[in-house]
N, C-alpha and C positions, 0 to 999 in steps of 0.2 A: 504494500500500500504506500503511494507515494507523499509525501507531508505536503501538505500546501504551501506555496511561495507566500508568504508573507506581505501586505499590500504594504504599498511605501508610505513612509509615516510626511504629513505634510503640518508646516506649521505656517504660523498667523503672526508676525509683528508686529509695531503700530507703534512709529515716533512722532516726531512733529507735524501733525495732521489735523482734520477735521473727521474721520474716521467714511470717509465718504465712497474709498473705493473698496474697504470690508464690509460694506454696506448691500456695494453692488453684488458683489459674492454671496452673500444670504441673501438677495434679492433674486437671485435665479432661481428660486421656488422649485420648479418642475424638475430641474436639473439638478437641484442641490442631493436630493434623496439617491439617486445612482452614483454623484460624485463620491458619497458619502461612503456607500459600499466597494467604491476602487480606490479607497484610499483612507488611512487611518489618520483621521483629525486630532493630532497629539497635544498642539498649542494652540488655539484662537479662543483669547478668552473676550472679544466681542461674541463667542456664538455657546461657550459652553468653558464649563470649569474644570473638567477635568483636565491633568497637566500629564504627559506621555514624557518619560524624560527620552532627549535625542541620544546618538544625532539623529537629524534630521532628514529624508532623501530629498524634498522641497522647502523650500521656504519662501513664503511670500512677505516682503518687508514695504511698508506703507510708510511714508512720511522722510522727514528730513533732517539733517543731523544739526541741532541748534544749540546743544549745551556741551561740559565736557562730561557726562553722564553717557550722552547719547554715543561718543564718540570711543567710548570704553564699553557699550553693548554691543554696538553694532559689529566688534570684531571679535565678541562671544559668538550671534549670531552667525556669522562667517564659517567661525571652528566649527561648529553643531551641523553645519550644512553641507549637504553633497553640493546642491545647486540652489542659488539664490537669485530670487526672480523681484525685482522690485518694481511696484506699481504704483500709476499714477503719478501726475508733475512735481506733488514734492520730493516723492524719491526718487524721480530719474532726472531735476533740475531745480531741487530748492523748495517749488514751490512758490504759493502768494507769497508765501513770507519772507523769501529771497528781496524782495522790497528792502529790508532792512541792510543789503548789503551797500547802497545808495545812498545811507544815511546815517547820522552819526546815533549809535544804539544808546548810548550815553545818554544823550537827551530825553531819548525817548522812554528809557525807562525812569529818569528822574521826573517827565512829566505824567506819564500812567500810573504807576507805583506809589502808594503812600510811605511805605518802607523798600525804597528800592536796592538798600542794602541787603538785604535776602533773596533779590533775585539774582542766577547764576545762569550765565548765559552766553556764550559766545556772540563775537560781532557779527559772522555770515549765517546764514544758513545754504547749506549747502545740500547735492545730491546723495546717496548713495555712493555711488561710484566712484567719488571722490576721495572717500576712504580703505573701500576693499574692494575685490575684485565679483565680479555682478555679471551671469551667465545669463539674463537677458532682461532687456529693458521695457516692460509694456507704459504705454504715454497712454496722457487722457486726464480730465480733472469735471468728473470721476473716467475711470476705465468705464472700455465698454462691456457688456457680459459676454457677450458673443469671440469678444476677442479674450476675454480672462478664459475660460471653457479653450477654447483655442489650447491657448496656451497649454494648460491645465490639461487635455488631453493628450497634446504631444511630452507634455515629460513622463505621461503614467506608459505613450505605445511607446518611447524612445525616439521620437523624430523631431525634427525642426517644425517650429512652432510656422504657421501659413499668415503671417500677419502684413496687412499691405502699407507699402513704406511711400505711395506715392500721395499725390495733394485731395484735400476737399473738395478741390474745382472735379475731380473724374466722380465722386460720389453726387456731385451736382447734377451732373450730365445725365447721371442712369436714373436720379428719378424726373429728371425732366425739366428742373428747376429753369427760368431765367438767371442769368446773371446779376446778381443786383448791383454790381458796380457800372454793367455797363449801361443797363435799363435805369438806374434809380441814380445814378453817381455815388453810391455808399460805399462808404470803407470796407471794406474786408481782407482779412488777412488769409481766404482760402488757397488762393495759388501758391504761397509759403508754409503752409501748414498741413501735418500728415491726416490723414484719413483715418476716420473709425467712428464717430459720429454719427454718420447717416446723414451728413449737412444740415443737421438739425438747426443751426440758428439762419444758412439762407433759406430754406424751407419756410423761413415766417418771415420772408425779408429784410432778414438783419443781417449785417456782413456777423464774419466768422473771428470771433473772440481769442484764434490760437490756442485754443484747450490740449490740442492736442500735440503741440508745439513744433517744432519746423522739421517738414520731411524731409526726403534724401536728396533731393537738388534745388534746394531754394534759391531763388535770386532774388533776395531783401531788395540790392539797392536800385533795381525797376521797379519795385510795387511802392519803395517809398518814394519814389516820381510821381505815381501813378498818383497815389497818396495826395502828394502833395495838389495833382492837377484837379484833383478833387473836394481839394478846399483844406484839406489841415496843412498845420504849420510845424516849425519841428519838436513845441513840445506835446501837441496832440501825436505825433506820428512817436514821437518817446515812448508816449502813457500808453499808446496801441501796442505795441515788442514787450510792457513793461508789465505783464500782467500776471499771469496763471503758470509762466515758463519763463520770467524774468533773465534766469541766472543762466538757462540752456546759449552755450556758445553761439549759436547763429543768434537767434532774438536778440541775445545783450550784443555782439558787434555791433545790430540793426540799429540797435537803440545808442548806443557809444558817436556811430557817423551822423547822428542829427542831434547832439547834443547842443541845448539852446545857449 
C-alpha cells in the first residue's frame, strides 16, 4: 500500500498592508473549498488559527517592509520557505505608503502622533524584493482572483504561472471598450500599465489609476506628452506615476523626469 504524498503546506503573511489582497483569497468562495483540499493551510491567520509549524513549500507574503521589525521577519519568512510569492503593490513596490519615501517621515510622525516617540519606523517603505530573494511577483492593489488561483495552481502542478505581462489598452480592446483618452481626452495610464483588471476603471470611463503598475515595455515618456497634450501639468502628471506603485522603478523615473 502506497503512503500518500503529502499536500504542500502553504502559508499567509501580512506586513504593511490594508489586508486587501488576503481578502481577495477568501473571497474566491467557490474555489477556496478544492484549494483547501490541495493544499494544507498551515499559517493565514486572516482565515483560521490554527499554526502548522514550517517550513513552508509556499508562501504568500502581503504588504511592505516599513519598520526594523518587519525587516528581521521577512528573512525568517524567506528561511521557512521553498518559494515565496508576494502579492499585491505593497509587496512587489512599497505600496500607497511608498509616498512617505518623498517626504520627510520626521515631520510626519511629529504631526500625526501624540507620543511620536514610541513610534518605530523606518524612513522608506519598501518592496519585498528589496530584501530577499522572491520567486514570483503577482501586481494589483488588490490582486486579481483569477490571477492569484493562476498562480496558486501552477506551484501545486509545478509549472510556470500563465500570467499576462502586456498593457490595459489589449484588455480594453476585447471587451470593446472606446478609448477614453482618445474619445473623452482623459488621462489614463492604460498603455503603461500591466493587465489583470479587466479594464475595470475604462469600462466606466475613467482612465486607469496604474493599480497594477507598469508592464513589460512601457514608454512613460510619450504618454507623459500625451499627458500633458491633454491638459495636466507636471505636478498633476507626478501625483498620476505617484500613487498605488509609487516606488516601482518605471513609475518613480516617470514621476523623477517631470518633477515641478
Amino acid at each position: 500500500m502506497t503512503t500518500p504524498k503529502p499536500k504542500p503546506k502553504l502559508a499567509v503573511w501580512k506586513f504593511a498592508s490594508c489586508d486587501g489582497c488576503q481578502l481577495t483569497l477568501l473571497n474566491c468562495e467557490d474555489e477556496l473549498i478544492p484549494l483547501a483540499g490541495a493544499v494544507d493551510i498551515a499559517y493565514f491567520p486572516e482565515a483560521t488559527r490554527a499554526v502548522v509549524e514550517g517550513p513552508y513549500d509556499v508562501s504568500l507574503v502581503e504588504g511592505s517592509i516599513t519598520t526594523p521589525d518587519d525587516l528581521e521577519r521577512i528573512q525568517q519568512v524567506r528561511a521557512s520557505s521553498r518559494r515565496l510569492i508576494t502579492i499585491g503593490a505593497c509587496a512587489t513596490a512599497g505600496g500607497i505608503q511608498a509616498l512617505r519615501n518623498f517626504a520627510d517621515v520626521e515631520e510626519f510622525r511629529s504631526v500625526v502622533y501624540a507620543h511620536p516617540e514610541y513610534v518605530v519606523t523606518l524612513d522608506r517603505s519598501t518592496p519585498i524584493a528589496a530584501h530577499v530573494a522572491v520567486d514570483f511577483e503577482l501586481r494589483g492593489c488588490p490582486i486579481d482572483r483569477h490571477q492569484l488561483l493562476e498562480v496558486l495552481a501552477a506551484e501545486i502542478q509545478g509549472r510556470p504561472a500563465r500570467v499576462s505581462k502586456h498593457s490595459v489598452c489589449f484588455e480594453c480592446k476585447r471587451r470593446g471598450n472606446v478609448c477614453v483618452t482618445v474619445a473623452h481626452g482623459t488621462p489614463c495610464l492604460g498603455p503603461v500599465t500591466q493587465a489583470g483588471c479587466g479594464a475595470l476603471c475604462p469600462s466606466y470611463d475613467r482612465g486607469c489609476y496604474g493599480c497594477f503598475g507598469p508592464q513589460d515595455t512601457p514608454n512613460t515618456t510619450s504618454l507623459t506628452e500625451r499627458l500633458r497634450v491633454h491638459g495636466m501639468d507636471e505636478r498633476d502628471v507626478q501625483r498620476i506615476f505617484r500613487t498605488f506603485n509609487a516606488a516601482s522603478e518605471v513609475f518613480l523615473r516617470a514621476s523623477e523626469e517631470v518633477e515641478p
